[in-house]
N, C-alpha and C positions, 0 to 999 in steps of 0.2 A: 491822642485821646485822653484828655482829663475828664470828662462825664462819663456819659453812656453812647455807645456808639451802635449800629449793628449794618454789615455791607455785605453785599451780596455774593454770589459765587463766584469763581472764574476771578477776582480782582489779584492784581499782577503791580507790585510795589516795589522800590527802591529803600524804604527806610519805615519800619512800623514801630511807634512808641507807645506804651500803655498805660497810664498812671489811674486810668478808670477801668471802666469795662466795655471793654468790644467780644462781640461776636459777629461772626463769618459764618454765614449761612452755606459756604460749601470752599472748596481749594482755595488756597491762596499761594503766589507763588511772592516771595522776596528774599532781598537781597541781607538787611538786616533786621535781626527782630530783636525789638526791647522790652520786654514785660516787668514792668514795676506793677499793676495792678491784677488785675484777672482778664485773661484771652480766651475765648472759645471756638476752637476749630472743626465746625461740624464738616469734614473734609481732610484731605491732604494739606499738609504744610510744607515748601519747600524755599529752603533760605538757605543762603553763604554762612551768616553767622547767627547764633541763638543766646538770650541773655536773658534767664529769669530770674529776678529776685520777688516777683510775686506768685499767681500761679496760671500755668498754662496747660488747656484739656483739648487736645485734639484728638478726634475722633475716630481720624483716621491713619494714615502711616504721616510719618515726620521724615524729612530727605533734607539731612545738617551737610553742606559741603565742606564747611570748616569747623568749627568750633562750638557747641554744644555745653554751655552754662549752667549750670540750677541750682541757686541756693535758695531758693522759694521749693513752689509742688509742680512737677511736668509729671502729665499723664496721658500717654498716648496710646489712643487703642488698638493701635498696629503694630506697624514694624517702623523701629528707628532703625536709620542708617545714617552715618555720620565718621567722619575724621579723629576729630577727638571729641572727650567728653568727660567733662568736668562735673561730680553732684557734690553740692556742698549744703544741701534739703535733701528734698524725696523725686527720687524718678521710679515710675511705672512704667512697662509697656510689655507687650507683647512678645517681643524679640527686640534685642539691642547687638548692632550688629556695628562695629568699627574699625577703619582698616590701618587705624595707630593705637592711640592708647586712650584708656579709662581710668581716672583718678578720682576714688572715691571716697569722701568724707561723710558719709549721711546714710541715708535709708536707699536701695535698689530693691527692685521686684521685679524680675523677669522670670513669665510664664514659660518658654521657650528657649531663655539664656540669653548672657550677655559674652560677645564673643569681640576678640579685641588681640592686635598685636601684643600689648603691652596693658594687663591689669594690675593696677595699685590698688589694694583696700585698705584704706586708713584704722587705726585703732578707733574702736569704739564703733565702727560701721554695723550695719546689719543686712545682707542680701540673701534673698529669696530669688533662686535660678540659678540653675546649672551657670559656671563661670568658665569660659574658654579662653588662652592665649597659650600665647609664646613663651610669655614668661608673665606669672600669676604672683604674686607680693601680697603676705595677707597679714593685718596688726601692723603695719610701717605707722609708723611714732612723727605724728609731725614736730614733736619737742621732745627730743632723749633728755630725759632726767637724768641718767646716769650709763657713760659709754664705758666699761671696765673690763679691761683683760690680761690676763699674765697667765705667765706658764711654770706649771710647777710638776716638776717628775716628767717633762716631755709632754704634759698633755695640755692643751688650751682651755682657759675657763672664760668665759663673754656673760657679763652681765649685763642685760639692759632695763631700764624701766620702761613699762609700754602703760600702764594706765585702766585706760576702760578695756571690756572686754570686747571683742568682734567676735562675730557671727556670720557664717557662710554655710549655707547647706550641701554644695556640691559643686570640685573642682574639677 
């Protein structure tokens, strides 16, 4: 879709690109999905792989089987469920629920949490939602300024530079 597009419910797709604006007046199921423009999912959305770099609004739950992208705006009004999940923009939703890992560079808002084997939050991040795993990473430095440690009288000193601040409400 380079223009304006709008398809009906129930449509069942192998490959969705976006550089304009589509809207789906209800479910859609595919396999890949590419959003460089604006998508609207008045419905369920269920795809193998997801890639926004513009913005996606589905209305309803989102069902990622693999990999979960956003360096644009995703805002779903349900429940994500997904593999991984990469934010490097802003993710919204309801619940974000994933059964490897979450690597966050950007804006998150989970009303109900985001729950994940494996959560990264990048420095400078800011998430809103209860955050659950296994193992929780919060400030990781995508660039160390400065890795310095020695030990003096037995005891260890670790410098690092981390940058912008992060912000998380609840681990």
């Amino acid at each position: 879709v380079y223009g304006r597009c709008t398809l009906p419910a129930g449509c069942v797709g192998k490959k969705l690109s976006t550089f304009g604006k589509l809207r789906v007046e209800g479910n859609l199921a595919c396999e890949q999905v590419d959003v460089g423009g604006i998508t609207a999912v008045r419905g369920d959305l269920s795809a193998s792989e997801v890639l926004v770099n513009g913005k996606l609004d589905v209305s309803g739950s989102l069902l990622v089987k693999g990999t979960l992208e956003t360096n644009g705006s995703c805002e779903v009004g349900g429940e994500l469920k997904g593999t991984d999940l990469r934010v490097g923009g802003r993710l919204r939703a309801r619940k974000a629920l994933l059964s490897n890992q979450a690597d966050i560079a950007g804006e998150v808002e989970t009303g109900k949490g985001l729950r994940g084997k494996s959560v990264v939050i990048r420095c400078g991040t800011r998430c809103r939602g209860p955050l659950v795993g296994e193992r929780v990473e919060l400030g990781k430095s995508v660039l160390t300024v400065v890795n310095w440690s020695t030990r003096w009288m037995g005891q260890s000193i670790k410098m690092r530079g981390i940058g912008k601040m992060t912000d998380a409400e609840d681990v």
